[in-house]
C-alpha positions as CSV (number, residue, x, y, z in Angstrom):
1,X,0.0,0.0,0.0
2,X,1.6,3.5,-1.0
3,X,1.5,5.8,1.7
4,X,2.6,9.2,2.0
5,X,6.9,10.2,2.6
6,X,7.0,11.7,5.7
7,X,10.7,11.8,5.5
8,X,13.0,15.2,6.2
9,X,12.6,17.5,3.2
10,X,9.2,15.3,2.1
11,X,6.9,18.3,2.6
12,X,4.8,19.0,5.7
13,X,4.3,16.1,7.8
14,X,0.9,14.5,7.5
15,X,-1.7,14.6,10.1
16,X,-3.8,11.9,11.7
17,X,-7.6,12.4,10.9
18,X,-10.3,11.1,12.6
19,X,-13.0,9.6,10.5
20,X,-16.4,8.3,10.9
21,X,-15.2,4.7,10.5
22,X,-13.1,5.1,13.9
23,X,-15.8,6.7,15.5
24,X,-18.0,3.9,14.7
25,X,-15.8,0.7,15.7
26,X,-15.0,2.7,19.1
27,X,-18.8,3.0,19.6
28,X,-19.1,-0.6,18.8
29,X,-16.6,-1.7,21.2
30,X,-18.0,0.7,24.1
31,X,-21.0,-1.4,23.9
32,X,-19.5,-3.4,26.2
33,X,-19.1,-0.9,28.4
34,X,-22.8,-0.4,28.1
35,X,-23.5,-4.1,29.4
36,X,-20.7,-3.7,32.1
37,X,-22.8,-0.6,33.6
38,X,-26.0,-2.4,33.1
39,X,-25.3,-5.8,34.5
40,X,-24.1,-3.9,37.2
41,X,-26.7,-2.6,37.9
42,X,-29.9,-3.7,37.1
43,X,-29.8,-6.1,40.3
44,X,-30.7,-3.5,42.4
45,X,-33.8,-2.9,41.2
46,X,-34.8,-6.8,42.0
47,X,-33.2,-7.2,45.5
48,X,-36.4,-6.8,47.7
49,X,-38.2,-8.5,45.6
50,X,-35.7,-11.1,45.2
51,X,-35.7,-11.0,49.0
52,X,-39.5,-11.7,49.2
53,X,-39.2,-14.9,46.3
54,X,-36.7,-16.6,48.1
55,X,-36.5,-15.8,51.4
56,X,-33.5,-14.8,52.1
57,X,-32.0,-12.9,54.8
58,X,-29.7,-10.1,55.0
59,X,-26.2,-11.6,54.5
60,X,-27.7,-14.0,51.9
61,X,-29.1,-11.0,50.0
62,X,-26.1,-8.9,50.3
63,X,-23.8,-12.1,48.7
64,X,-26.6,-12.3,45.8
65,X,-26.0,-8.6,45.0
66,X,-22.1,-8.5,45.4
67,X,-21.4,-12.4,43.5
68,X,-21.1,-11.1,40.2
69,X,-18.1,-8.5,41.4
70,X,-16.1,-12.2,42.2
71,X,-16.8,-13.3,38.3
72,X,-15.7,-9.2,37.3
73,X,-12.4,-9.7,38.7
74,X,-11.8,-13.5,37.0
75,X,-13.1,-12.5,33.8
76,X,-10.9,-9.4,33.9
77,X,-7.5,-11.3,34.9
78,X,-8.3,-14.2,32.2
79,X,-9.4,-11.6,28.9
80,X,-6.0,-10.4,28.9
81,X,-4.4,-13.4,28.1
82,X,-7.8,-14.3,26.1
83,X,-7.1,-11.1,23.8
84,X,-3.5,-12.1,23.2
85,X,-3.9,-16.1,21.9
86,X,-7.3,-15.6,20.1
87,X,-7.6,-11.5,19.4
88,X,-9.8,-8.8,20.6
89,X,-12.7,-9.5,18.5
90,X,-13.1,-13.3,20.0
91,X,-13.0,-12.1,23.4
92,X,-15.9,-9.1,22.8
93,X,-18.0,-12.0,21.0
94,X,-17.1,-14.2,24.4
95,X,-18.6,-11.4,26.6
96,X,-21.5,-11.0,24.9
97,X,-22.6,-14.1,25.5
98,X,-21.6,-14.5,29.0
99,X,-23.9,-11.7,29.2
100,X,-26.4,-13.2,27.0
101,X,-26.9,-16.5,29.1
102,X,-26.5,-14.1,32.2
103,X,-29.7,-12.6,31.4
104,X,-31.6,-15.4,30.4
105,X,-30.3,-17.7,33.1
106,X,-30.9,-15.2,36.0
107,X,-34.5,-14.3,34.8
108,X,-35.3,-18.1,35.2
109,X,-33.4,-18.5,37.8
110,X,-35.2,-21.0,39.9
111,X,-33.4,-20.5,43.6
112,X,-30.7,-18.5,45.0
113,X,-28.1,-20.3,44.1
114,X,-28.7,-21.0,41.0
115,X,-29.0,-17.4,40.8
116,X,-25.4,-16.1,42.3
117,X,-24.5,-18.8,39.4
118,X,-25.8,-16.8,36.4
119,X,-24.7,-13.3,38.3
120,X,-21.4,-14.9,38.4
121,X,-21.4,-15.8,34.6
122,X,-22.5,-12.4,33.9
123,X,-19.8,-10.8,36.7
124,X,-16.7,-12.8,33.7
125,X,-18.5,-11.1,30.7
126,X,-18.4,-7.7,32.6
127,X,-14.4,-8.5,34.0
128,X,-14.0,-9.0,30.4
129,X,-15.1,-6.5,28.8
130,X,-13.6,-3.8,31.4
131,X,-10.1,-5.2,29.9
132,X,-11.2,-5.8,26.3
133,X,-12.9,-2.0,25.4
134,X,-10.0,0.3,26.5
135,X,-7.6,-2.2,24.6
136,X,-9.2,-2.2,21.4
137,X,-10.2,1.7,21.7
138,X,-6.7,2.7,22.5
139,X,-5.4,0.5,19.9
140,X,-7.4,1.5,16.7
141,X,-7.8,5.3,17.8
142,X,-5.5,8.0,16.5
143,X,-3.1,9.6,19.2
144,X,-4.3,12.6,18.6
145,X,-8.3,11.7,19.3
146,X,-7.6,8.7,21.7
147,X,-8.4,10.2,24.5
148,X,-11.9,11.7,23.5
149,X,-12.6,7.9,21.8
150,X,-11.1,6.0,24.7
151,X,-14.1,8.1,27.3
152,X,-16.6,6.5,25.3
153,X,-16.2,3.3,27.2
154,X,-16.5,5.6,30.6
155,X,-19.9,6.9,28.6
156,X,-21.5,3.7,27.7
157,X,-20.8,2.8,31.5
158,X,-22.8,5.6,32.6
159,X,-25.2,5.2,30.1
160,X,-26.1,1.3,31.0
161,X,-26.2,2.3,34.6
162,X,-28.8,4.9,33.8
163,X,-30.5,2.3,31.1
164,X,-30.8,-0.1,33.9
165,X,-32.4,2.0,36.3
166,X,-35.0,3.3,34.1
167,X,-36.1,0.4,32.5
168,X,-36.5,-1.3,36.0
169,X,-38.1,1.8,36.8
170,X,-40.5,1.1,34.1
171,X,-40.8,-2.7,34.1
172,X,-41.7,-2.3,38.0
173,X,-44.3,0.8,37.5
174,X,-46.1,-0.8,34.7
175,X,-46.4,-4.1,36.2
176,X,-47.5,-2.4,39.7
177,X,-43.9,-3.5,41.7
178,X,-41.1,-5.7,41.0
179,X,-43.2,-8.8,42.8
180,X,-45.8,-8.4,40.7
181,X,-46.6,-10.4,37.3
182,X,-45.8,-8.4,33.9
183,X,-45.3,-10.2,30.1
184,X,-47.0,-13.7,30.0
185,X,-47.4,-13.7,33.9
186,X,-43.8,-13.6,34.5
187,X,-42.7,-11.4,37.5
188,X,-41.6,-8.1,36.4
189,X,-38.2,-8.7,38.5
190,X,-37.4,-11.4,35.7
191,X,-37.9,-9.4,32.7
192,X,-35.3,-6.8,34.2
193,X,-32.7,-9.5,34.1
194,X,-33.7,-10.9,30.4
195,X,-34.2,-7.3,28.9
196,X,-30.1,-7.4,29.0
197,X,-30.0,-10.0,26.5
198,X,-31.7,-7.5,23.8
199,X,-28.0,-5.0,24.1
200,X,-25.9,-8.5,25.1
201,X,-26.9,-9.9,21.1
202,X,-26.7,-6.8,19.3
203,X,-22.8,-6.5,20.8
204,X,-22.5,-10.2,19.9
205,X,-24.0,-9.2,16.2
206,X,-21.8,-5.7,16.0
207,X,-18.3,-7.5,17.3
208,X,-18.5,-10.0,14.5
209,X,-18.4,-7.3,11.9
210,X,-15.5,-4.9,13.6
211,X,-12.1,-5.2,12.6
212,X,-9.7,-6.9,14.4
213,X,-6.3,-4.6,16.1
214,X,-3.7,-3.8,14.1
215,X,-1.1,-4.4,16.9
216,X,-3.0,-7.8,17.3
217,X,-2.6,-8.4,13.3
218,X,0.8,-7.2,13.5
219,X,2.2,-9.7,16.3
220,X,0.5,-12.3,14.3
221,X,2.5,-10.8,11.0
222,X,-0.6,-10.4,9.2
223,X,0.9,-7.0,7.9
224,X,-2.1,-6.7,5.3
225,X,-4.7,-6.4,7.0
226,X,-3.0,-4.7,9.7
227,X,-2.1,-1.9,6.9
228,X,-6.0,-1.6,5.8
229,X,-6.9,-1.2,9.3
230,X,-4.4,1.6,10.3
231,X,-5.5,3.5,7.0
232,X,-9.2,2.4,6.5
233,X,-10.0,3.3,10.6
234,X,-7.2,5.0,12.0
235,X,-6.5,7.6,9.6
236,X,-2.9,6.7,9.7
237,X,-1.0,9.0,6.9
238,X,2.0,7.1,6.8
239,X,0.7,3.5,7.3
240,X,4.5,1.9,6.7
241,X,6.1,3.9,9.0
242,X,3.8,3.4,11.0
243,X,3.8,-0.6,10.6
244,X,7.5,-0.5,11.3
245,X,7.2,1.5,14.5
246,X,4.8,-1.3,16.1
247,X,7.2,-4.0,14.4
248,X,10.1,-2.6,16.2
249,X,8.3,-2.0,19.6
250,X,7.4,-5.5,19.7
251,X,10.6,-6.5,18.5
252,X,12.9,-4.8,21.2
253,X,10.0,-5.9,24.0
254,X,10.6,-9.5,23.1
255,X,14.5,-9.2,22.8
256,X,14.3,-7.2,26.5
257,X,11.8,-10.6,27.6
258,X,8.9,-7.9,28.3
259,X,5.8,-10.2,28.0
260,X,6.4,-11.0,32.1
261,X,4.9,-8.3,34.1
262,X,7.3,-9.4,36.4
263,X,10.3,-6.9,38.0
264,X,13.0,-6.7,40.4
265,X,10.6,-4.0,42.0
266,X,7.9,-5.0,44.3
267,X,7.5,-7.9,42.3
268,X,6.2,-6.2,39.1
269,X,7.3,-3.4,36.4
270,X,6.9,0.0,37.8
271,X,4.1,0.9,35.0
272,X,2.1,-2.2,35.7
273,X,2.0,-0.8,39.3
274,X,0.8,2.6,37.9
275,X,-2.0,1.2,36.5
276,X,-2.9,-0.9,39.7
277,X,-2.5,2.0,41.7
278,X,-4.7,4.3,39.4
279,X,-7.6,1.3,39.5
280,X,-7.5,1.2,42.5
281,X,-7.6,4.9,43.4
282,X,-10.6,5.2,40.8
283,X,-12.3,2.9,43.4
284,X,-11.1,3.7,47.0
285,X,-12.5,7.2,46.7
286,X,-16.2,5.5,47.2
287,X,-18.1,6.5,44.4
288,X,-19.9,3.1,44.3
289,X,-21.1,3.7,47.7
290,X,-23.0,7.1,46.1
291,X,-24.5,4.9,43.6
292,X,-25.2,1.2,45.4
293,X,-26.5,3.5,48.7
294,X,-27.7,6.7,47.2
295,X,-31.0,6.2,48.5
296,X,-30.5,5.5,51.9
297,X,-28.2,8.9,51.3
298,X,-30.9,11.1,50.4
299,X,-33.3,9.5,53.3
300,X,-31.1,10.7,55.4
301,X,-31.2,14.3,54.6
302,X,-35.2,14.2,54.7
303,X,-36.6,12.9,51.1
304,X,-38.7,10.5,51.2
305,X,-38.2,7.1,49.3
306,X,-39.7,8.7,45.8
307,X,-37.6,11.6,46.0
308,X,-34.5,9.6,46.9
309,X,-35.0,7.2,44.2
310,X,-35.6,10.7,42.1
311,X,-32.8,11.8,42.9
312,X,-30.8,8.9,42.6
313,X,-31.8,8.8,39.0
314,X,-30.8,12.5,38.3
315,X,-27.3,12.0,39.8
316,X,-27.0,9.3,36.9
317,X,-27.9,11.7,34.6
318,X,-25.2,14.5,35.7
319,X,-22.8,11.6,35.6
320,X,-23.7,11.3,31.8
321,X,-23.0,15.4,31.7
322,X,-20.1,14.6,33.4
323,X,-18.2,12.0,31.2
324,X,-19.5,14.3,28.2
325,X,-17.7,17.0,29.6
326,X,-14.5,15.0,30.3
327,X,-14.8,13.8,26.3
328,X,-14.7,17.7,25.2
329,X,-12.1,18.3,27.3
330,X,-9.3,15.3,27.7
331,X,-7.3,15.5,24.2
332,X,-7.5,19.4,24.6
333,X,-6.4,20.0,28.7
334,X,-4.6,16.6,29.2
335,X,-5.0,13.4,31.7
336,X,-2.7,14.5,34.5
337,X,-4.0,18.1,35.2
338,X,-7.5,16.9,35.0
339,X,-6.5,14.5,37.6
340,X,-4.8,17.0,40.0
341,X,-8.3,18.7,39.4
342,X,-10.5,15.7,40.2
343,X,-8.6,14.4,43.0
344,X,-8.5,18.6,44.9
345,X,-12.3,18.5,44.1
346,X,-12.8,15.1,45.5
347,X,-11.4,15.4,48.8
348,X,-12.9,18.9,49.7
349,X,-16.4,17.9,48.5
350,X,-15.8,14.3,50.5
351,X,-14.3,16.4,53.4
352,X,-17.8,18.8,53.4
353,X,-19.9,15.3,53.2
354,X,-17.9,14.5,56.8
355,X,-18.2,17.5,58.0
356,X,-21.9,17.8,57.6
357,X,-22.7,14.4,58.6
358,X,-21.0,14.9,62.1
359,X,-23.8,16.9,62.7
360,X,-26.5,14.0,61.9
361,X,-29.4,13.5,64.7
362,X,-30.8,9.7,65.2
363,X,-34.0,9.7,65.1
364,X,-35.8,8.5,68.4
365,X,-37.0,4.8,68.1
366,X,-34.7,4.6,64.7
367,X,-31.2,4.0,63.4
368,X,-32.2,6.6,60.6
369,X,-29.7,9.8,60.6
370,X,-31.1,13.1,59.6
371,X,-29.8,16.2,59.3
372,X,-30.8,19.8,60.1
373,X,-30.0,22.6,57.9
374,X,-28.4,24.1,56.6
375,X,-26.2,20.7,56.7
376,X,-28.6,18.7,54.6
377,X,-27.9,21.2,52.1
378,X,-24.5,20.8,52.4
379,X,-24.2,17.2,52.2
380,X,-26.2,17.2,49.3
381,X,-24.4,19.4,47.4
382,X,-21.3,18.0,48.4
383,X,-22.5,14.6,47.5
384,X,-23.7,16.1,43.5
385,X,-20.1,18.2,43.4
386,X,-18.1,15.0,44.5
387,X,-20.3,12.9,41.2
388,X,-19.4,15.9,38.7
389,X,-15.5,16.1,40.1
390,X,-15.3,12.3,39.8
391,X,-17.2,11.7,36.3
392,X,-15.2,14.3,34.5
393,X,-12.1,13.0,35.8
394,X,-10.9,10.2,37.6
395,X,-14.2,8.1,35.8
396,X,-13.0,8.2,32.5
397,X,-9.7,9.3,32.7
398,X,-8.6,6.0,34.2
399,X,-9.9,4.0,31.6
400,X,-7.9,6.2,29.3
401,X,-5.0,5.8,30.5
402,X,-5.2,1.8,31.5
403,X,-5.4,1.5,27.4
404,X,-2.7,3.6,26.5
405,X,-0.3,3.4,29.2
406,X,1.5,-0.2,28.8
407,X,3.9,-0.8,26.2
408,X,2.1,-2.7,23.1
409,X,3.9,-6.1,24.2
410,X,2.2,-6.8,27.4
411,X,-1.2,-4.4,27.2
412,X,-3.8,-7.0,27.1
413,X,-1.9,-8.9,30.2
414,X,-0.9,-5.8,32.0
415,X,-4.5,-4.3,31.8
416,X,-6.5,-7.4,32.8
417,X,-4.3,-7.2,36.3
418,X,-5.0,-3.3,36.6
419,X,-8.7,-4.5,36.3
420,X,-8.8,-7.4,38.4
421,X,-7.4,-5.2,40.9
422,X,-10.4,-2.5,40.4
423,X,-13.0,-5.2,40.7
424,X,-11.3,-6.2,43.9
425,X,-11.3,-3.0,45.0
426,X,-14.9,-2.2,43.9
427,X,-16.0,-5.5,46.0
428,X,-14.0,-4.0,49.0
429,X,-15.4,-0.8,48.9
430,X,-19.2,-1.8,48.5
431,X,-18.7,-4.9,51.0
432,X,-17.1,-2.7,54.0
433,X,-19.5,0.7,53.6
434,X,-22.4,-1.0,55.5
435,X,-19.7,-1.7,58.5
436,X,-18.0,1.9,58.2
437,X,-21.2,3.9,58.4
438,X,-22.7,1.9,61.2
439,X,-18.6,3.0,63.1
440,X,-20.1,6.9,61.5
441,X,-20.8,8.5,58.5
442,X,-18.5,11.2,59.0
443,X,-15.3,8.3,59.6
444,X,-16.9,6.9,56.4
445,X,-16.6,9.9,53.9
446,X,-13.7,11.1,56.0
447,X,-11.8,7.5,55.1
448,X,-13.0,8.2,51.3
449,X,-11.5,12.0,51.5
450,X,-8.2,10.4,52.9
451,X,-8.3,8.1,49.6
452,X,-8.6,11.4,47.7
453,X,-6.0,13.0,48.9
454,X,-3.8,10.4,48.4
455,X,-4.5,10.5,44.7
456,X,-3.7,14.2,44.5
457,X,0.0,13.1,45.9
458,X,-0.2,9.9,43.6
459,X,-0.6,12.2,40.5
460,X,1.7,14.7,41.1
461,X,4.3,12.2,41.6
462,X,4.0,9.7,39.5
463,X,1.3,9.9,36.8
464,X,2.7,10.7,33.4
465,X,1.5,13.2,31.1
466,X,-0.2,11.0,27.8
467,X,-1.6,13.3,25.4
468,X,-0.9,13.2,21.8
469,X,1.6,10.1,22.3
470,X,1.7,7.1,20.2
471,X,1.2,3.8,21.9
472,X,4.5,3.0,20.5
473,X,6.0,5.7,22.7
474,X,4.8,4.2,26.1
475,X,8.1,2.4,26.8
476,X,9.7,5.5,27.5
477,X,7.3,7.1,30.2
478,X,8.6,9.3,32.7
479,X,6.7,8.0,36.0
480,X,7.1,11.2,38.3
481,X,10.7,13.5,39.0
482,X,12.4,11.5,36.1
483,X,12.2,7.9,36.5
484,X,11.4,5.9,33.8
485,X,9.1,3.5,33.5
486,X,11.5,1.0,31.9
487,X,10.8,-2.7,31.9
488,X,13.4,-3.6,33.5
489,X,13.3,-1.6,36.7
């Protein structure tokens, strides 16, 4: 294929261009990110129902809920490896039908534990596609767009979580409650497991017809097709060069013996321990515990249950707004000084969410806290600035930088750990708030303002500055005041 001479005294150097083609396959491949948000979520509108089918106590419950976080963090350390032997494109049709029989299995689900089975199933496709999405996205997406394309997956997140509580929302209003009997007499809590298999096919459908990475193609020296992807999709203007920069990354990796993420540091290579640490920072801030226990949040500053779930809802939407915002912004202002942003917001809102909450009242004859003004205010202002802080930065900005960080040799691998370890962390987080609000609220948000300040110092020491690099580039990182993140280390 003839390709334009960007040599010395060639002319003026080409520039990347993003078409609609990339646009479209980074869309496709954010559908996952859809189902991951979505099967995430769409339990919670079952659980008291759920409660009432099979009798289940409280711990019981609380396992059904949290099971499909323990099939997130398998499915997310196996898809690296996955992506590597079969390709990106197997692994994406692989999660959609985890999800698939997730949703049918789970609506039909004749007992508990047949149940936590299906979550489980569906808990791989999610781990999955958490590694698979940023991979692809970072790999088929000009340097100069990837940021703005790689926040897509952070969108469709955001956009299934929102999906799944308004069609339960719907499903349970129209059938008169999530106990009661909707399509051919089946309870409406069933139909808001199976509606997921309607988005699980049409990713199976859309995968099949995306092409496959050209790093992936490249490793595999099938240089052809690799060369009609980078031009076709990525808008590569100098598709040999570019060919032989990939070659020569992968080359010098396996020479160097790179595919370990193994080091003589801490047991693993510095950058692999960047991306750990930003999972699990993304997590240890608690923004799961504003979504999981929004409701019980907004009882507690005196709405009532429809208001709360109101509310709820509309915090989902400004996370939308949010992650929008962060699209517009990240290939324009950068990853790290959005971080430094995020992280300052984060812990002063979290800090005013302690602050207000040491003033909470028990209610007589209750465990319920309120709060008296003008500290309900507070709280809940906090609690809406801490969402916006968080979902135009550390929300998708993470996933950004998880696809674009690790040298092209040991993404897939290096990313499915950095996942696994989110997961983990996600289970940790959601697990121990019941626990750390009955100790206090304030200790609670205080712990998850601690967290945030810690990320602040994290950043400014050791995340590197990403924007407008090529993946081929990221062997050379500087992590913090001049070390390098060299594989060796």
């Amino acid at each position: 294929m003839s390709t334009p001479d960007t040599r010395s005294g060639a002319g003026p150097a080409p520039t990347q261009r993003l078409n609609a083609k990339v646009v479209g396959i980074s869309v496709a491949a954010a559908v996952g990110g859809f189902l991951f948000g979505f099967d995430t979520s769409v339990i919670n509108g079952a659980v008291n129902a759920l409660s009432d089918e099979f009798s289940l106590g409280a711990g019981l419950t609380g396992f059904a809920v949290s099971s499909a976080l323990l099939g997130c963090a398998v499915g997310a350390w196996f898809a690296g490896a996955l992506s590597n032997r079969f390709g990106r494109i197997p692994v994406m049709v692989i999660a959609a039908i985890l999800f698939f029989i997730s949703a049918v299995g789970s609506g039909l689900a004749f007992g508990v534990w047949d149940l936590i089975v299906w979550r489980v199933v569906g808990g791989l496709g999610v781990g999955a596609a958490s590694v698979i999405a940023p991979a692809y996205i970072a790999e088929v997406a000009p340097a100069k767009f990837r940021g703005r394309l790689g926040s897509l997956q952070q969108l469709a997140i955001v956009l299934g979580i929102f999906t799944a509580l308004l069609s339960n929302a719907i499903i349970a209003n129209s059938a008169g409650g999530s106990s009661e009997s909707f399509w051919f007499g089946v309870a409406a809590w069933r139909w808001m497991f199976m509606i997921e298999a309607v988005p699980a096919a049409a990713y199976g459908v859309m995968a099949l017809f995306l092409p496959e990475s050209p790093r992936y193609l490249i490793r595999k020296n099938e240089v052809d097709r690799a060369s009609k992807v980078l031009y076709d999709f990525t808008g590569e203007p100098d598709v040999n060069l570019k060919i032989e920069q990939i070659r020569k990354t992968l080359e010098r990796e396996e020479k160097e013996s790179l595919r370990d993420l193994l080091g003589g540091r801490f047991g693993l290579k510095p950058i692999v321990w960047l991306g750990i640490l930003l999972s699990l920072f993304q997590q240890l801030v608690g923004i799961n515990v504003i979504f999981y226990y929004s409701t019980t949040l907004w009882q507690s500053v005196g709405f009532d249950e429809s208001q709360a779930l109101l509310t709820s809802t509309i915090t989902s939407v400004m996370n939308i707004v949010a992650t929008i915002i962060a699209i517009l912004l990240v290939d324009k202002v950068g990853r790290r000084v959005m971080l430094l942003v995020g992280s300052a917001g984060m812990a002063a809102s979290l800090g005013l969410m302690s602050l207000a909450f040491s003033f909470g009242e028990v209610a007589a004859g209750s465990d319920a806290i309120t709060l008296p003004d003008p500290w309900s205010t507070v709280a809940l202002i906090s609690a809406n600035a801490f969402v916006m802080f968080f979902g135009t930065t550390w929300g998708p900005l993470v996933w950004v930088l998880l696809g674009e960080i690790f040298p092209n040799q040991i993404r897939a691998s290096a990313l499915a750990v950095a996942a696994a370890a989110q997961w983990a962390a996600n289970w940790a987080v959601s697990a121990s708030f019941p626990t750390l609000s009955n100790i206090g609220l304030t200790f609670a948000y205080g712990l998850y303002a601690f967290f945030a300040l810690l990320s602040l110092a994290f950043v400014y020491y050791w995340v590197p500055e990403t924007k407008d690099r090529e993946l081929e580039d990221m062997d050379t990182l500087e992590l913090g005041r001049g070390r390098q993140s060299r594989q060796e280390d």
